[in-house]
C-alpha positions as CSV (number, residue, x, y, z in Angstrom):
1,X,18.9,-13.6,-15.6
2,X,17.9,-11.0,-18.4
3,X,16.7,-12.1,-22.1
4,X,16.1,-9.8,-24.9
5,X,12.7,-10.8,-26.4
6,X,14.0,-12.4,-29.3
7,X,16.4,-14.5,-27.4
8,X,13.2,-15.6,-24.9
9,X,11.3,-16.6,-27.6
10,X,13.5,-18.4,-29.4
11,X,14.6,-20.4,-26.0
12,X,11.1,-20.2,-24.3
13,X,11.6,-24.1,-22.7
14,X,15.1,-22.7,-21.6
15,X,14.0,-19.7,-20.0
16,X,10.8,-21.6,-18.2
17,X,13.3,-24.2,-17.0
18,X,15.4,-21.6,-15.5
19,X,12.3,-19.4,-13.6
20,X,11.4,-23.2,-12.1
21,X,14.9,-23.9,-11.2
22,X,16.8,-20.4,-10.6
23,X,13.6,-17.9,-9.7
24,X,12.4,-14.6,-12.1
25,X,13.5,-14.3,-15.6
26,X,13.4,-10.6,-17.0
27,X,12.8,-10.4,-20.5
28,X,13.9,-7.0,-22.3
29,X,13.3,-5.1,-25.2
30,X,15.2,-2.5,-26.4
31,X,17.6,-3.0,-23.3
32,X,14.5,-1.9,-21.0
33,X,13.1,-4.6,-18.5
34,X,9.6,-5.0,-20.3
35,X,8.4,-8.4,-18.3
36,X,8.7,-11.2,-16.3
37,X,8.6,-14.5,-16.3
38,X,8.1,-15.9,-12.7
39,X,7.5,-19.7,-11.4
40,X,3.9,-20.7,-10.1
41,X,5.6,-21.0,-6.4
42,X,7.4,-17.3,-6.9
43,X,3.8,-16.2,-8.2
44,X,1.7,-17.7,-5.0
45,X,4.2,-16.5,-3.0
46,X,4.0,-12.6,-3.6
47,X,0.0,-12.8,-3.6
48,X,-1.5,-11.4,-0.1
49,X,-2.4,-13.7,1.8
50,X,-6.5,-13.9,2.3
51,X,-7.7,-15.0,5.7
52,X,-10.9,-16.7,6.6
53,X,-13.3,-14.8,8.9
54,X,-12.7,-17.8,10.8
55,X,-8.6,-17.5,10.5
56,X,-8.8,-14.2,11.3
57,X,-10.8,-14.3,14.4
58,X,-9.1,-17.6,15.7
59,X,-5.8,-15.4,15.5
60,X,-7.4,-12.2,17.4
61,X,-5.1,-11.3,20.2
62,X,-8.8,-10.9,22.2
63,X,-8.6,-15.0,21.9
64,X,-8.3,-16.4,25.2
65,X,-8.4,-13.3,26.9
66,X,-11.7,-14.0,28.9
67,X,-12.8,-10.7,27.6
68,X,-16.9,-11.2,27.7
69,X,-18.8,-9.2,25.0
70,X,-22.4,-8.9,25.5
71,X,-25.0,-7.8,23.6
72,X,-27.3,-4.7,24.5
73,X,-31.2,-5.8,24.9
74,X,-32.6,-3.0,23.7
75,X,-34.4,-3.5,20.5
76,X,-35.7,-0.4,19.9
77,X,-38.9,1.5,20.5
78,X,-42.6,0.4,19.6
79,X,-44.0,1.7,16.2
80,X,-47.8,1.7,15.8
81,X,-47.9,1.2,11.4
């Protein structure tokens, strides 16, 4: 639903029960959107999701594949300081 800015402030409780209840509230001023007003759960749910390192690797398509990675031996040459 759209509010002028006047109207939203003037029913702020009414227009935070309906962003819980219905979703978004757009709040205009001069007949141009200008804002939002958005529940926590709309808000959370339009943030990226951030994996672990751990998430991500338990997720890897390489997990379970058997695929063995091993590590080269070679530490470098000898440096007389």
């Amino acid at each position: 639903m759209n509010w002028q800015l006047q109207e939203a402030r003037d029913k702020f409780s009414q227009v935070f029960e309906e962003a819980q209840r219905s979703g978004p509230q757009v709040i205009t001023v001069g007949g141009e959107e200008a804002a939002i007003l958005l529940s926590m759960d709309d808000y959370r749910r339009l943030l990226p999701h951030q994996e672990t390192l751990a998430e991500f690797l338990m997720n890897s398509p390489l997990r379970g594949s058997g695929i063995e990675i091993e590590r080269d031996q070679d530490f470098g040459r000898d440096v007389d300081l």
